[in-house]
N, C-alpha and C positions, 0 to 999 in steps of 0.2 A: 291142358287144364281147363276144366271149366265150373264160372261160379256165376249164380243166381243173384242179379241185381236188384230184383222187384221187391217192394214191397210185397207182403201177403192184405191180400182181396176177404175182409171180413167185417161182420155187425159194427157202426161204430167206427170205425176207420175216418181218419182223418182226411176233409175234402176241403175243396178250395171253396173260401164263402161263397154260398149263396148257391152252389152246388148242391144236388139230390145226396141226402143222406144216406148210406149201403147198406143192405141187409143183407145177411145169408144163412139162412133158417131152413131144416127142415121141414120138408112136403110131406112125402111120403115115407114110413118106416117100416125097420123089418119085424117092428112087434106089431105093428098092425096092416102092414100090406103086405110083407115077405118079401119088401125088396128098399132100396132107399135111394132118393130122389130130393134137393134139394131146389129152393126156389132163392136167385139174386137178384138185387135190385140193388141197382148203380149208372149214375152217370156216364156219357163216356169220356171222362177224363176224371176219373178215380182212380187213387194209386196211382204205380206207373205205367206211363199210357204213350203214346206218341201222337201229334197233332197236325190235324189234316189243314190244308191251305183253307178249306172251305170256314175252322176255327175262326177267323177272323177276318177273311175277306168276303164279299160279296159277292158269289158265283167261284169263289175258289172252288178245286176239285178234291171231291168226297175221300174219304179212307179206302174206300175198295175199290177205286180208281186206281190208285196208285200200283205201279210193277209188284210185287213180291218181292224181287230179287233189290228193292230199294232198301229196303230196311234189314237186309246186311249189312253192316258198315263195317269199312275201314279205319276205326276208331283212338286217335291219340289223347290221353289225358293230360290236362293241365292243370295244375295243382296251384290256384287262385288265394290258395290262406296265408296269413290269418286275415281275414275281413271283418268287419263290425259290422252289425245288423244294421242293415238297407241300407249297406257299403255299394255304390258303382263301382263297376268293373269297365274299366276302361278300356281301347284299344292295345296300349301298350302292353297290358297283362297276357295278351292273345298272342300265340304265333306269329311271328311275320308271315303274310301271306308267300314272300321270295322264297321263303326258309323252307318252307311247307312243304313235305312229301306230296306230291302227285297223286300218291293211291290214297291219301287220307280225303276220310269224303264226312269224317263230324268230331266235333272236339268235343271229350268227356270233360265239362267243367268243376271241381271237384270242392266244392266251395265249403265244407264239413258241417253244412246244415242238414244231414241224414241225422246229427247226433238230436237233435230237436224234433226228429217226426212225433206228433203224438202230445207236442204240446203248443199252448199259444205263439212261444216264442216262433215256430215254423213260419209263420206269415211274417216276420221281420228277414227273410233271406235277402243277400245280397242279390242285383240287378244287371243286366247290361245293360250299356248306355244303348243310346241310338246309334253313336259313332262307332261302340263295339260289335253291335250286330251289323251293320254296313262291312265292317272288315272280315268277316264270317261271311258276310255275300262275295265281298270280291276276292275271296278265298275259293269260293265254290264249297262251303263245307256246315253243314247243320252244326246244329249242340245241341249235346244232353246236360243235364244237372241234377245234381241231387236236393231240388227242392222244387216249390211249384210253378216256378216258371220261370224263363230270362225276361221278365216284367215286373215292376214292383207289384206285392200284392196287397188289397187294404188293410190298415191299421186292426186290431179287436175289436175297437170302440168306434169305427169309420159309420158315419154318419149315410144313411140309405139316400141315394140319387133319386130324383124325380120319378120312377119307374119304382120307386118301393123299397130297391136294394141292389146289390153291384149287381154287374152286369152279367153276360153267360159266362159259363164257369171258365177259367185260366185266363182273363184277362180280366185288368185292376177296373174297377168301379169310376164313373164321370168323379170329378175331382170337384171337391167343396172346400167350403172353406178351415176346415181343418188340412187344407194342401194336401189330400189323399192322392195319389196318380191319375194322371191323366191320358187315355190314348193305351196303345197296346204299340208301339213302335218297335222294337224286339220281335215281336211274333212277325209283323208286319213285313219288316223287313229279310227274314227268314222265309215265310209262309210265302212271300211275293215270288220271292225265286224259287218255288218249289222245293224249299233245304228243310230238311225235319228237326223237328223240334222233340226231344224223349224229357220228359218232367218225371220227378220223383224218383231219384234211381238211390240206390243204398249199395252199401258194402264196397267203398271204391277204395278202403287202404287196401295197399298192398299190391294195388294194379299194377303192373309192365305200364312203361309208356304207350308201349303203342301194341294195341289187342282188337279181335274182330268182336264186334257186339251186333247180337239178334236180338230184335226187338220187331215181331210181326206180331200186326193187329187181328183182331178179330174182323171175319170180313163182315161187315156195319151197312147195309145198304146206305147210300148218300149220307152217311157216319161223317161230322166233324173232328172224330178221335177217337181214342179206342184203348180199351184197356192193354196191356204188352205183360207180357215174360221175358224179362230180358236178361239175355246171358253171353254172359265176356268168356270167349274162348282165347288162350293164348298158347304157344309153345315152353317148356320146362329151359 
């Protein structure tokens, strides 16, 4: 069996603030050039994407760096609901690392904020803690999620940092005094040990626990991240 977790890549599409807004419009057509060609523009972390170490650290390594065969995964879902908006997710919600299959190399975290893509409410997703992404490193094993990030993201109304507005795209804006987020520690701690990060994933009722998910980038020269097609293959 196989099914299509990405969002679809279109005009409008919902980004993470502060993020290039997407277009995908018509170039060329077949009533006037006799053939058809369009033109996109987006971010690379629109839709869902997966995110390179270089995302958030400094001298991390780029998306077409990375093996190929990395973003195969070995994929076990964990079903994290019901959570309240900008609910933490704690360690205990996570696998035990002892418990943990050996071949699983990322946890699908399935937190039911896909139902929200496309509206304000999206930026209120639940978080991992710091201490929950540390147990994800000494697991050895990335997360995906179906929202825009394992990092809080700013408020609607969050007030622009020093620099004009939050920061680069998938990571939460310097923290004011409305106590918007501060730091990106989730990615940090993820990204430091080389473990992938996939944002934005949809359609996860229904999953098997445990299923292989592809999710290859575009190869991005020195790319922070990249847009993905991502797809859960599993056995009937």
């Amino acid at each position: 069996m196989f099914r299509d977790l990405s969002q679809p890549i279109e005009t409008g599409m919902p980004t993470y603030p502060g993020d290039p807004d997407v277009t995908l419009a018509p170039d060329a057509t077949h009533e006037a050039d006799g053939y058809a060609t369009s033109e996109l523009r987006t971010g690379t972390h629109a839709g869902t994407h997966v995110d390179a170490p270089k995302h958030t650290l400094p001298g991390g390594e780029p998306i077409d760096e990375g093996a190929v065969g990395r973003f195969a995964f070995e994929a076990r879902l964990v079903d994290c609901r019901p959570l309240a908006p900008r609910e933490a997710v704690a360690p205990e919600a996570l696998p035990d690392p002892s418990g943990l299959d050996p071949d699983v190399d990322l946890l699908v975290l399935r937190t039911g904020w896909e139902s929200h893509w496309g509206t304000v409410r999206y930026r209120d997703h639940p978080y991992l803690t710091a201490a929950a992404a540390e147990r994800c490193r000494a697991a050895d094993v990335g997360v995906a999620l179906d929202a825009f990030g394992p990092d809080p993201t700013p408020t609607a109304d969050a007030r622009p940092n020093e620099d004009g507005g939050p920061n680069e795209g998938g990571g939460p804006a310097a923290s004011n005094e409305r106590d918007e987020p501060d730091g990106t520690p989730a990615h940090d701690a993820l990204l430091g040990a080389a473990l992938p990060i996939v944002e934005n994933l949809r359609a996860l009722d229904g999953l098997p626990d445990r299923f292989r998910l592809y999710a290859f980038p575009l190869r991005l020269r020195g790319a922070d991240g990249s847009p993905v097609r991502a797809v859960a293959e599993w056995e009937e």
